[in-house]
C-alpha positions, -999 to +999 in steps of 0.1 A: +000+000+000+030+021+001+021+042-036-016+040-021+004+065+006+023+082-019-007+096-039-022+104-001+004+126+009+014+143-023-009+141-054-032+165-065-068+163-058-082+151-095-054+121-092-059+112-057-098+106-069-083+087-101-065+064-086-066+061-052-099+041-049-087+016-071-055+010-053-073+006-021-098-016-034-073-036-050-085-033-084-054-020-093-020-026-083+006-003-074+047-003-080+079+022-066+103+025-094+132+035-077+164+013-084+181+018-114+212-006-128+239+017-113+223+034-087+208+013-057+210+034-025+223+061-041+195+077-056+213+108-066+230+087-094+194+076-110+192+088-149+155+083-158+144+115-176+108+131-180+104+158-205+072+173-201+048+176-230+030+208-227-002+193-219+007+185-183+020+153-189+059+138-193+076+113-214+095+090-191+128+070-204+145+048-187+153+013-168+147+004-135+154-030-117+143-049-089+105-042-094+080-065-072+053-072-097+061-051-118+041-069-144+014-096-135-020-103-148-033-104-115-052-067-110-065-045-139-040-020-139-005-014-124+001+018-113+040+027-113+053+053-092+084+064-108+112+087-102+128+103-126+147+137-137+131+167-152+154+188-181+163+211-158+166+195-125+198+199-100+225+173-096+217+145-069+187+136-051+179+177-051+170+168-088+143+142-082+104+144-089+080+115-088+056+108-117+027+083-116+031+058-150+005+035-148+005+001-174-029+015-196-035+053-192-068+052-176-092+074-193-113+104-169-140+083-158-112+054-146-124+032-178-088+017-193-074+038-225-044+029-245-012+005-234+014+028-219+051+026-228+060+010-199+072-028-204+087-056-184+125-065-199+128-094-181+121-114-152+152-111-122+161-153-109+160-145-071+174-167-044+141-166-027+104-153-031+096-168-066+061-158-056+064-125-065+077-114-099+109-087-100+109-075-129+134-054-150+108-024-164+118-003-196+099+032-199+103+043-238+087+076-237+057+062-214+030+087-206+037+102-166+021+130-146+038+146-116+028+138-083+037+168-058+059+193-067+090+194-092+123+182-078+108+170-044+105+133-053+128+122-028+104+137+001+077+117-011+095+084-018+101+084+020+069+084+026+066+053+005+100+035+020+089+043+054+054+025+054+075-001+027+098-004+057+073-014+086+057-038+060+091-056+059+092-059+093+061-075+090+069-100+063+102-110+082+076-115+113+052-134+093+082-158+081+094-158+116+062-173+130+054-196+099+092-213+106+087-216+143+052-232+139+066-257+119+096-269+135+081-268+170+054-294+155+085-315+143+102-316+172+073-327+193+070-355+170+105-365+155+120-395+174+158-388+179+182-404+205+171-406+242+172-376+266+203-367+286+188-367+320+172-403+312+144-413+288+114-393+286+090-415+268+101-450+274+071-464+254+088-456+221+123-463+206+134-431+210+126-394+227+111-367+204+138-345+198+123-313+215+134-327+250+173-321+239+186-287+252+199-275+218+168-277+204+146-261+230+179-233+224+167-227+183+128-233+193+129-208+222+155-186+197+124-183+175+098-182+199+113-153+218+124-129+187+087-140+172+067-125+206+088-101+211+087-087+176+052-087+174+044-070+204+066-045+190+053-045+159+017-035+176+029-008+197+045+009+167+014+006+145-004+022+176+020+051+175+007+056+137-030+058+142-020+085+176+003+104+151-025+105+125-052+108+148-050+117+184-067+150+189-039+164+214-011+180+194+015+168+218+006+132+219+007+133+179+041+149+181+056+124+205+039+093+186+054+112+151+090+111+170+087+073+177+079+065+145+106+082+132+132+066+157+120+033+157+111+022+120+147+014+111+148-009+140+114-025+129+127-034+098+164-040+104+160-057+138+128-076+131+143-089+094+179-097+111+159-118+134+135-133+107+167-147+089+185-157+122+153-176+131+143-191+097+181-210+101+178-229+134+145-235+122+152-254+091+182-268+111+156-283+135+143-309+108+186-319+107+187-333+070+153-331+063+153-297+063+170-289+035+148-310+015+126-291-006+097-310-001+096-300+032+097-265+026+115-249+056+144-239+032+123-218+012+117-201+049+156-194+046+152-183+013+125-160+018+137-142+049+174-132+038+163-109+008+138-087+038+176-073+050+180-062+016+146-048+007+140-013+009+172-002+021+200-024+035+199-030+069+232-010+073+207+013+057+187+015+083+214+014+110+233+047+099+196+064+097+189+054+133+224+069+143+229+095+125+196+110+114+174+097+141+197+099+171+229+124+170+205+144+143+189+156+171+213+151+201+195+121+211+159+145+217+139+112+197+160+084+223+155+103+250+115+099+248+118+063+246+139+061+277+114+079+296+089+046+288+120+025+301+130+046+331+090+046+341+091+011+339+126+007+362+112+035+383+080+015+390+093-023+395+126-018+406+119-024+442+097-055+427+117-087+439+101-110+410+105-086+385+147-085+390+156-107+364+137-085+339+140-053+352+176-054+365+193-061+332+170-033+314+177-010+337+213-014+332+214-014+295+189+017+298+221+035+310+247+016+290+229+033+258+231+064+270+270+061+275+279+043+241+252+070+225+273+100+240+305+082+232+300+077+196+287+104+192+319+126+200+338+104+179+319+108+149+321+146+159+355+144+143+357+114+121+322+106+104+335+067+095+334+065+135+297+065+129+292+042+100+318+014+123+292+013+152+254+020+137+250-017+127+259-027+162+244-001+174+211-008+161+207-042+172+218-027+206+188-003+207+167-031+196+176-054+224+166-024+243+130-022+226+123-059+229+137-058+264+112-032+276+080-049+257+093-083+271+097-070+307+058-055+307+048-085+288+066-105+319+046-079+346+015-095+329+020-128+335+034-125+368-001-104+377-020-137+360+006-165+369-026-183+395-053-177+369-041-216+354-042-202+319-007-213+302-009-186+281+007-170+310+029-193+320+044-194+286+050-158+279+068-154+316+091-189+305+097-172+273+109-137+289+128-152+313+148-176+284+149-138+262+171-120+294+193-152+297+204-159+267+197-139+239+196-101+259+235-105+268+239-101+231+243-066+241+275-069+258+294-082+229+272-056+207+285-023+230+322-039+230+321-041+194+306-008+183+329+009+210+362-008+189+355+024+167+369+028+128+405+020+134+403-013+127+383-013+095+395+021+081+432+013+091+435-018+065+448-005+032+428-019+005+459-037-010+459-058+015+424-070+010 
C-alpha cells in the first residue's frame, strides 16, 4: 500500500480521486520504481528522464530494476510510481520528482485507454520469493504526470520506503512465525536419540527431539524474537493511528517522534531476526530440512532478501544513528527512555521482576553512555559512525524488545494463579529472552565501541 500512501500525501486532488480508490480496493495494483542498474541506494545517481509535453503530462525514459510485480495479470491496472529527472533539475537527489506511469492510461472516468510505454524486460532469478515477480521495467517515452511538486520526489519516496519499511518488518515476522510453527510441530513429534537426563517416553524407541537442550535453544530462539517482535510491531502501529489521529497535538508529536526513531529498527531488527530464526529452524528438521519437499528452506530463502529490501539494513542502522539519534542530540532516544526509566522506576523495588528489570535498567544506561561516546567520535571522524550504527542498532533493539518483554513479563506475573498457560508461557519465554539472547548486548557495546580504526586502518591492498 506504500504508492496507495504516496498519492495520499502528495498528489493533487483530481489524481488522488483517479486512482486512489482503485488501489485501495485492489483493483489496481501499485509499484515504486526507484532502483536503477547503477544506482541502488544512491538515488542521486538515477538517470531516468521526463520531459514534459505541454499538456501536463511527461515522457519517461529509462530502466529500473528490482520491481515486485512489476508486471502480472493479477489486477486490472498497475500503477507505477516512478522517479525520474526533469530537463532542468539539479545534480543528486535535489533533482528528483516522482511521476505516476500507470501500465494502460486510464481514461477520466477510470475506464482503461491505451497500453502505456512502460514494459517488463525481463524477469530477475531471485534466491528466494519466486512468488512475487521482479521485474526489469523499460519506460520508452511512457506517458507520466507529476505527483507533488518538481524536484521534491525524494520527500515523497520516504513516505513510501517508510510504510515499505514497517511492511518488511512484518513479512520477516510473518516468516518468523510460519518457521517456528513448523519446526516446534516436528520436534514434538520427531523421534531422535534418548534424553540426557534419562528417557522421557520409554514407550517408544526413541525421545522426540524437543526434550534435547539445543533444540529447546533454536525453538525458544524463534519463539522469543517471534513474541517479542510482534508485540513491537503492535505498539508501533499504535503510534501511527496517535500520530494521525489523536486530537492532542503533543501526543501526535511524540507518537510522530517514535515513528521516526524506531522504524529502522522495525525493519532492520525484526528482518535480522526473521533470517536468524528461519536458520535454526530449518536446522531443527537436521537433514530433512534442506529437502525441498519439506519446505522450511524456502523459509531461509524468503527471509534473507527482507535485510536487503528497501534499504539495507546498514541502511537502516546509519539512519537510526545518525539522522534519528545524533541528528537531534538524542531529543527522539530520549523519549523512549522515559517509557523505560518509568518502567525501572515502578518495578525496581519488585523482587520478581529483577531478572527483567535489572538487566534493562542497566542497558537503559549503557545506551546512554555508548550513545554520547559515539557520538563525539563521529564529531570528528564521520566513519566512527558508519563502524558502530549496525551494532548499534541491534543494541537499541535489544533495548526495545527488552522493555516490551519485561511489561509483557509484569502480565504474566499479575496472571501466573489464573491456570491459563498462556501465562505461564510468555513469563518462560521472557525469562529464556534475558538469559540468553539479551546479553547479546555486551558483545554488541564492546564491538561498536572498537571504533573505525580497525576497518578504516587496513589499506585496500591488503584486501
Amino acid at each position: 500500500m506504500a504508492p496507495t500512501t504516496a498519492c495520499t500525501r502528495t498528489a493533487r486532488p483530481e489524481q488522488k480521486a483517479l486512482y486512489i480508490p482503485k488501489l485501495v480496493s485492489g483493483e489496481w495494483t501499485g509499484t515504486m520504481c526507484l532502483t536503477e542498474p547503477h544506482s541502488g541506494t544512491d538515488l542521486g545517481l538515477l538517470r531516468t528522464k521526463a520531459e514534459p509535453q505541454g499538456d501536463g503530462s511527461y515522457r519517461i525514459t529509462g530502466t529500473k530494476i528490482f520491481i515486485s510485480s512489476g508486471e502480472h495479470d493479477l489486477a486490472g491496472n498497475i500503477v507505477h510510481l516512478v522517479l525520474a529527472r526533469l530537463p532542468d533539475a539539479p545534480a543528486g537527489t535535489k533533482g528528483i520528482s516522482l511521476f505516476v506511469v500507470p501500465k494502460f492510461v486510464p481514461n477520466a472516468d477510470g475506464s482503461l485507454g491505451a497500453r502505456n510505454g512502460v514494459r517488463c524486460a525481463r524477469l530477475e532469478e531471485k534466491m528466494g520469493i519466486h512468488a512475487n515477480a521482479t521485474c526489469v521495467m523499460d519506460l520508452d517515452g511512457a506517458a507520466g504526470w507529476l505527483v507533488g511538486e518538481p524536484n521534491k520526489g525524494l520527500n515523497a519516496m520516504f513516505v513510501m520506503m517508510n510504510a515499505a519499511r514497517i511492511g518488511v518488518g512484518m513479512q520477516s515476522l510473518g516468516l518468523t512465525e510460519v518457521a517456528y510453527q513448523n519446526s516446534l510441530d516436528y520436534a514434538k513429534e520427531r523421534l531422535q536419540m534418548r534424553s540426557l537426563s534419562g528417557p522421557k517416553a520409554p514407550d517408544k524407541p526413541a525421545d522426540p527431539i524437543i526434550v534435547h537442550p539445543d533444540v529447546r535453544r533454536m525453538l525458544l530462539t524463534q519463539k522469543a524474537y517471534a513474541e517479542g517482535s510482534r508485540a513491537f510491531a503492535y505498539w508501533t502501529a499504535l503510534q501511527a493511528d496517535i500520530a494521525f489521529t489523536h486530537p492532542d497535538a503533543e501526543a501526535r508529536k511524540d507518537a510522530e517522534d517514535m515513528l521516526a526513531l524506531l522504524t529502522p529498527v522495525v525493519k532492520a531488527f525484526i528482518t535480522d531476526n526473521g533470517f536468524l530464526c528461519a536458520n535454526p529452524a530449518m536446522q531443527v528438521y537436521g537433514g530433512h530440512g534442506y529437502i525441498r519437499e519439506w519446505g522450511m528452506e524456502q523459509y531461509v530463502r524468503d527471509a534473507r532478501i527482507n535485510m536487503i529490501y528497501e534499504g539495507t539494513n546498514a541502511i537502516q542502522s546509519l539512519d537510526l544513528l545518525g539522522r534519528k539519534v545524533l541528528g537531534d542530540n538524542g531529543a527522539k532516544l530520549r523519549k523512549f527512555g522515559k517509557l523505560v526509566t518509568a518502567l525501572v522506576e515502578a518495578e525496581g523495588t519488585n523482587e520478581e521482576m529483577a531478572e527483567f528489570i535489572d538487566p534493562l535498567a542497566d542497558l537503559g544506561q549503557k545506551v546512554e553512555k555508548l550513545t554520547m561516546e559515539i557520538g563525539m567520535k563521529a564529531f570528528g571522524n564521520a566513519d566512527e559512525a558508519g563502524a558502530a550504527a549496525v551494532d548499534y542498532l541491534r543494541v537499541i533493539g535489544h533495548l526495545v524488545l527488552g522493555y516490551f518483554w519485561a511489561r509483557m513479563a509484569r502480565i504474566a506475573l499479575d496472571r501466573a494463579d489464573s491456570g491459563d498457560p498462556v501465562y505461564r508461557s510468555k513469563l518462560a519465554t521472557a525469562r529464556f529472552y534475558f538469559a540468553r539472547l539479551f546479553p547479546e548486548t555486551a558483545m554488541l557495546i564492546r564491538t561498536a565501541r572498537a571504533g573505525a580504526a580497525p576497518l578504516m586502518d587496513v589499506e585496500v591492498e591488503l584486501f
